[in-house]
Residue, then its C-alpha position, 0 to 999 in steps of 0.5 A: x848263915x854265915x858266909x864264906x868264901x867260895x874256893x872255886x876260881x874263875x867259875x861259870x857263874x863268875x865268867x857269865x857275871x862278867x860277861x853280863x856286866x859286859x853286856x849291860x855297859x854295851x846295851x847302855x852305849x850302843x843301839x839295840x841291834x849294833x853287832x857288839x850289843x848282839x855279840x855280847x848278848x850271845x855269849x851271856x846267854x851262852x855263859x849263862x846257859x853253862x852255868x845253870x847246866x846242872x841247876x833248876x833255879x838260881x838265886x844269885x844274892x846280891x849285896x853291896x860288894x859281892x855275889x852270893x850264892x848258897x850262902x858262900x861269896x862268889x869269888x870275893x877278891x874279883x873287883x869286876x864281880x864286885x863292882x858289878x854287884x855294888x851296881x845292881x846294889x844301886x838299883x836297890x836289887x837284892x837277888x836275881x832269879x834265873x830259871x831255865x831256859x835262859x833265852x836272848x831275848x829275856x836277858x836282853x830286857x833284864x840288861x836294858x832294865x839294870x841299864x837305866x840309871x838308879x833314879x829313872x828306875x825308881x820313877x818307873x816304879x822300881x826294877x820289879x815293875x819295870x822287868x815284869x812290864x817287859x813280860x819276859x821268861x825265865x827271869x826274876x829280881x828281887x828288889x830289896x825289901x824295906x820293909x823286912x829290913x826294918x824288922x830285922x834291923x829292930x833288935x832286942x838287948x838280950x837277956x837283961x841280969x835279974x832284977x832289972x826290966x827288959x829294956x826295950x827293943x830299938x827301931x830301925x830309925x833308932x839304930x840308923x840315928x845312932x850310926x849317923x850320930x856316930x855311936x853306932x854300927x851301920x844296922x842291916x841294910x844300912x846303906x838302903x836305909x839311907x837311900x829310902x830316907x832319900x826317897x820316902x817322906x815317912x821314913x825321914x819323919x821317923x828318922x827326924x824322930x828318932x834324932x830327937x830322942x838322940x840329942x835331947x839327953x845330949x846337953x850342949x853338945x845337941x847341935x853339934x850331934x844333930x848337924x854331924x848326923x845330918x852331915x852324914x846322911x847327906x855325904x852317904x847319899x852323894x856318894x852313892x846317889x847324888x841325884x837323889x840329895x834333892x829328894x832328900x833335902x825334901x824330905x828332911x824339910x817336911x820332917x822338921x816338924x818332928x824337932x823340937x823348936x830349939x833342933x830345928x833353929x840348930x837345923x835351920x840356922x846351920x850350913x851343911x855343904x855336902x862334900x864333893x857337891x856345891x850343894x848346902x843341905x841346910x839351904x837347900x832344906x830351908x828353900x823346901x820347907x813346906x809353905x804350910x808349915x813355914x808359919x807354924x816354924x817361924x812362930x815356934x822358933x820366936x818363942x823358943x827363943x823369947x826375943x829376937x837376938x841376933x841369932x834368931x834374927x839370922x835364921x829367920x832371913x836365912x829362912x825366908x831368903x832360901x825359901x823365896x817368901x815374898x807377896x802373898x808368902x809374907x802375908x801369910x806369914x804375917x798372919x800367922x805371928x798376929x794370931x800367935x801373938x794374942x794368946x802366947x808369949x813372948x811380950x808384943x813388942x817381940x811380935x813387932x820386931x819379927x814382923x818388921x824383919x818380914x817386911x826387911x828386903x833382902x837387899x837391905x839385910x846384905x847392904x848392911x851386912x856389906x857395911x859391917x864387913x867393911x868395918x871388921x876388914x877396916x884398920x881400926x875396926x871395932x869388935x864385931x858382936x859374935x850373931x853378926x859375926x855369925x850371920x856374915x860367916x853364913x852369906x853365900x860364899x863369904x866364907x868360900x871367898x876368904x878360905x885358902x880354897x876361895x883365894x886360890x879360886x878367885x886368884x886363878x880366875x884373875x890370871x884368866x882376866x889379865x890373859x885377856x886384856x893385857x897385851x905386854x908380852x912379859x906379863x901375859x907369859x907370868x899369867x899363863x904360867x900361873x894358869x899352868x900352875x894353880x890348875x893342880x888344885x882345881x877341884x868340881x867347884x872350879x867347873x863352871x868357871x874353867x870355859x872362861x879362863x880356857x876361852x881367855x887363853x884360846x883368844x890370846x892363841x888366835x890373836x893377830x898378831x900372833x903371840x910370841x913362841x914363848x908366849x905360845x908355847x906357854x899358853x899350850x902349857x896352860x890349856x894341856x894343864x887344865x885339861x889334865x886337872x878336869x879329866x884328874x878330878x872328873x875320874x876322882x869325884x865321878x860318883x858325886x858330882x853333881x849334873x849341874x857341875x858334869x854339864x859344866x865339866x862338858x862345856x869347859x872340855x868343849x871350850x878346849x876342843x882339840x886340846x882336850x883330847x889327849x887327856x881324856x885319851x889318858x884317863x880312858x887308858x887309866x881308868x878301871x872303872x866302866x861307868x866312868x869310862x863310858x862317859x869318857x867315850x862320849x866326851x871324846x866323840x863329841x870333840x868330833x874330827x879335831x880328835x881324830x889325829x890324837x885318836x889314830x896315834x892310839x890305835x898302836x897303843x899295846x892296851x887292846x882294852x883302849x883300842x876297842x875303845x878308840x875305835x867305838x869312838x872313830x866310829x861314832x865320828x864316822x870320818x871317811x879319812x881314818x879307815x886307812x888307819x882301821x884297817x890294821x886292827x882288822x888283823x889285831x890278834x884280839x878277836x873283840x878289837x876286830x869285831x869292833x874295827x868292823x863295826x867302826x867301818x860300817x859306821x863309817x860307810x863307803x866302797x872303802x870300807x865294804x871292800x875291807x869288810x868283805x875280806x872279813x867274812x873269812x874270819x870265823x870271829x868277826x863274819x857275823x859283825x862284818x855281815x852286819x857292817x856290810x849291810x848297814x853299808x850297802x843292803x843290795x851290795x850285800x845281798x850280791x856278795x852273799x850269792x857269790x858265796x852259796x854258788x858252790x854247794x859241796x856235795x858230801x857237805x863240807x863247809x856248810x857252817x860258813x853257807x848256813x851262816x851266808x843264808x841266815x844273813x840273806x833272810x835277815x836281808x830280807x831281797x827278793x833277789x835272794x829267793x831264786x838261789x834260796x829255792x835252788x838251795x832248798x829243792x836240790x836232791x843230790x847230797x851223799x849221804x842224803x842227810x848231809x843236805x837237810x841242814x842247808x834246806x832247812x837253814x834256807x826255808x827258814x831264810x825264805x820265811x823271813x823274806x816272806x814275799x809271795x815268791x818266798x810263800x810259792x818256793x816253801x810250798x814246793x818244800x812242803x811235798x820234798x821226799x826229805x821228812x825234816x825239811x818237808x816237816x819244816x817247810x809244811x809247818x811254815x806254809x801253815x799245812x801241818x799243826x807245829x806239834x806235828x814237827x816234834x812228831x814226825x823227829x820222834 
């Protein structure tokens, strides 16, 4: 069917999708029960409910970019819709099924569900699996189907013109080679496709086959097909998944066996750096080429080859150096070449030279490999031979060191070092300037070398005696650029950094301390995208008190959005010292950015903050958030402070939202001390009309049964004989004296 846009702005649907897309990045920061969790749980449940108002089932598609529904996309221009479809996508969720009721609890555990991180998930056995583990009503996913994409991705060529066979239909692996190879569309489910090559050893096995029949009618350009193609799956998954190149790589390694010798030597002998990453999938295939196959490989590729030139030569010691073969490995491996030796080609002699490259250490291929570089850098450095050429442009960061990347790399780590132990003043001052200015091409790679350079810097700052003005200020200079290049390149390959280069990222932010936190601030207010953000917010509360002026400054910002976020992060700091500060956004004309004011201030606790949190329990936005705060404060505190507020019961009851509200939050409290007024309460017997009590009586028997002490169990059996029918019902059905249909009976 084709799909079409769907003319309805700003639909039910859409407001309780965003409003779910809200509440999954607040179950994934906040502890279950934190206010902003509940707060934005009951308004997707609301939202929802809206939605399906006039619906038996919904069965809301999902693809990599839009929602559908009945075949039409869901407001299709929306990024927030379509960034929160292209997540679930991630989770390898085609559909969400909602069947009414919709109640808080079962949302509650679909959110906790698609907040799990993509690979988590799959360990779990999938999302299925996971949200049915949970047993919830109401609720259903659909994970996308692998196998039915592999049948609709088969496709027949059509009619073929007369005379001629029908030619025969291809395989999804097929159609998948032929885009990775670029000679053709992506099929459908492409992108899931890839990521279950990622995640499937089979499927990659198919692939590997179906690569082979792609390059075998290449001729020369074989090798460069196959790389390409490989390049490519790699670059799909890491932009979407990096976690899982890994697995990948894995798989690919098991399937080399599907090659040809002469594929897997243009496999093996490749370097395949994985954009974004520092990761090189044709190393990191070589490191897990299974120990069973390694000597059938070795022996296949001796004779493809018929002799061992330079170039067999390489990718055998590539191949041994990457996969860690030493002692027993070689000894098997050994084995392997005699027995291939006895019955097949190449002549003996050949078998010797590749037994006696087994027993070459690693350290004895690089000193000779050092040799012949400082003989091609030499003055009169004779013509090197194009495998020993080859083998040099293949050693670990050889070619990284003597690219313009490796030399602006390597020159600003030199800057780093004579900060450190040069003491004029004038030189110092060149060498910070340079820091200020190379850190604009500072990339992922330069991750795990940033700490060091911002610890040189650092230690000039603290030196005694103190360093000149000029010097000072250049240093603050070269510490507030290299803060601003990391959070710059951190917000821009966010989705494919790998976690090594995220936990280098962590220590050169930590090494920066205080000084970077007004950028992290700047990225957070740039920022659109939540997944990026979330982790902004731990990076700043983590910086601890040093961040707080920065933060303070903030709370005036005109970006209501980045003060709720400010104030997540003042919270998780917890210092006493900024609740003056808090306390104007308690005024914000944003309801959500005084919710999250009063929860800061619970966070942050004290007499201070309680005073101020009982002055919100008169705003009907942010009492339920400020009931919680309070209690998380002061338990007892609170129960006194709702008491105060159920002394005066009105008689024709008015006002009583905000009382039942009060005597809901003193069952959640779960006092004893309560129970008294609760009874009162629930025994008075004078309202006009007589109906205007019941609301009140029922709101406290319900606190009472939450209490549940014995004094709580005595005053619900006094309810259990009130001449009121709805309350008494109540009551009895509690105490256990009446079955619980029996309620429904006695409305009707």
């Amino acid at each position: 069917m084709l799909m079409t846009t769907s003319p309805q702005a700003s639909s039910p649907l859409a407001r309780a999708l965003k409003q779910l897309a809200t509440a999954t990045k607040v179950i994934s920061f906040y502890p279950p029960q934190h206010p902003a969790v509940v707060s934005n749980l009951e308004k997707a449940v609301l939202l929802l409910k809206e939605a399906l108002s006039d619906r038996e089932t919904l069965t809301l598609g999902v693809s990599q970019a839009a929602f559908v529904v009945d075949g039409s996309v869901l407001e299709q221009e929306d990024r927030a819709l379509s960034g929160f479809a292209g997540y679930l996508s991630r989770r390898d969720l085609s559909a969400l099924v909602f069947q009414p009721p919709i109640e808080g609890e079962s949302l509650r555990g679909l959110l906790e569900v698609i907040a799990l991180d993509p690979g988590t998930l799959r360990a779990r056995g999938g999302p299925k699996k996971t949200l049915a583990e949970k047993r919830l009503g109401g609720i259903s996913v659909v994970e996308f189907d692998p196998a039915a994409a592999l049948k609709s991705a088969r496709t027949e060529s059509g009619v073929s013109p007369p005379g001629e066979k029908p030619q025969p239909s291809m395989r999804w692996s097929d159609l998948l080679a032929h885009y990775l190879a670029g000679q053709g569309p992506l099929p459908p489910g492409g992108q899931h496709l890839i990521r279950r090559v990622a995640g499937d050893a089979k499927a990659a096995w198919d692939l590997m086959a179906s690569l082979q029949e792609l390059v075998a009618s290449a001729g020369p350009a074989r090798a460069s097909v196959l790389t390409a193609a490989l390049k490519k799956i790699a670059a799909e998954i890491a932009a979407h998944e990096v976690e899982a190149l890994p697995s990948l790589a894995q798989n690919l390694a098991s399937a080399l066996m599907a090659l040809d010798p002469a594929s897997r030597l243009d496999v093996l002998g490749s370097s395949l750096p994985v954009p974004g990453t520092d990761i090189d999938l044709a190393s990191a295939v070589r490191a897990r080429i299974p120990e069973d196959n390694l000597g059938e490989i070795i022996v296949s590729l001796v004779q493809c080859e018929g002799n061992l030139n330079a170039r067999l030569g390489s990718v055998i010691r590539k191949v041994l150096i990457d996969a860690g073969v030493t002692g027993q490995g070689k000894i098997g491996l050994q084995e392997a070449l005699r027995a291939a030796r006895q019955h097949e080609p190449p002549p003996a002699d050949v078998w010797d030279s590749v037994e006696e490259l087994l027993e070459e250490s690693q350290d004895d291929w690089i000193s000779r490999e050092y040799k012949g570089l400082l003989e091609m850098i030499g003055e009169h450095a004779p013509p090197l031979e194009e495998g020993l050429r080859n083998e040099l442009m293949a050693l670990p960061d050889f070619r990284e060191a003597f690219t313009p990347e490796g030399i602006r790399r390597r020159a600003w780590l030199m800057f780093g070092d004579l900060v450190a132990i040069d003491e004029e003043a004038a030189r110092q001052w060149v060498a910070l300037d340079q820091i200020e200015k190379r850190a604009a091409s500072l990339t992922p790679d330069w991750f795990a070398d940033s700490a060091g350079v911002v610890e040189s810097v650092r230690g000039l700052l603290a030196a005694e005696p103190l360093p000149r003005p000029h010097v000072r200020e250049a240093a603050l200079r070269a510490l507030g650029a290299i803060a601003e290049a990391l959070v710059r390149c951190y917000r821009r390959d966010f989705h494919q950094l790998a976690k090594e280069q995220s936990a280098t990222l962590a220590k050169a932010l930590e090494a920066l301390g205080e000084h970077s936190v007004p950028s992290l601030l700047n990225g957070l207010a740039l920022e659109e995208d939540w997944e990026v953000r979330r982790p902004f917010l731990a990076l700043l509360a983590a910086r601890g008190k040093v961040a707080v002026p920065a933060l303070v400054r903030r709370l005036a910002d005109p970006s209501w959005y980045l003060v709720r976020n400010v104030l997540l992060v003042l919270g998780e700091i917890a210092d006493a010292a900024t609740i003056p500060a808090i306390a104007p956004a308690l005024k914000h004309d944003e309801p959500r950015v005084r919710r999250d004011a009063a929860a800061a201030l619970g966070k942050i606790g004290g007499p201070r903050a309680f005073a101020l949190l009982k002055d919100c329990l008169e705003d009907p936005e942010v009492s339920e958030v400020a009931m919680r705060a309070l209690a998380a404060i002061d338990r007892r505190r609170t129960i006194g402070t709702f008491l105060e507020m159920t002394e005066k019961v009105d008689l024709f009851g008015r006002g009583h939202g905000r009382l039942k509200d009060a005597l809901t939050t003193l069952g959640a409290l779960g006092g004893n001390d309560a129970v008294p007024r609760l009874r009162s309460i629930l025994m008075r017997g004078f309202w006009l009309p007589p109906s205007a009590g019941d609301t009140l009586r029922i709101a406290a028997a319900r606190a009472l049964e939450r209490i549940g002490t014995e004094s709580a169990r005595t005053a619900l059996a006094q309810g259990a004989r009130l001449w009121r029918s709805p309350v008494r019902t109540i009551c009895a059905e509690i105490v256990g004296q009446r079955p619980a249909g029996s309620a429904a009976a006695s409305r009707s």
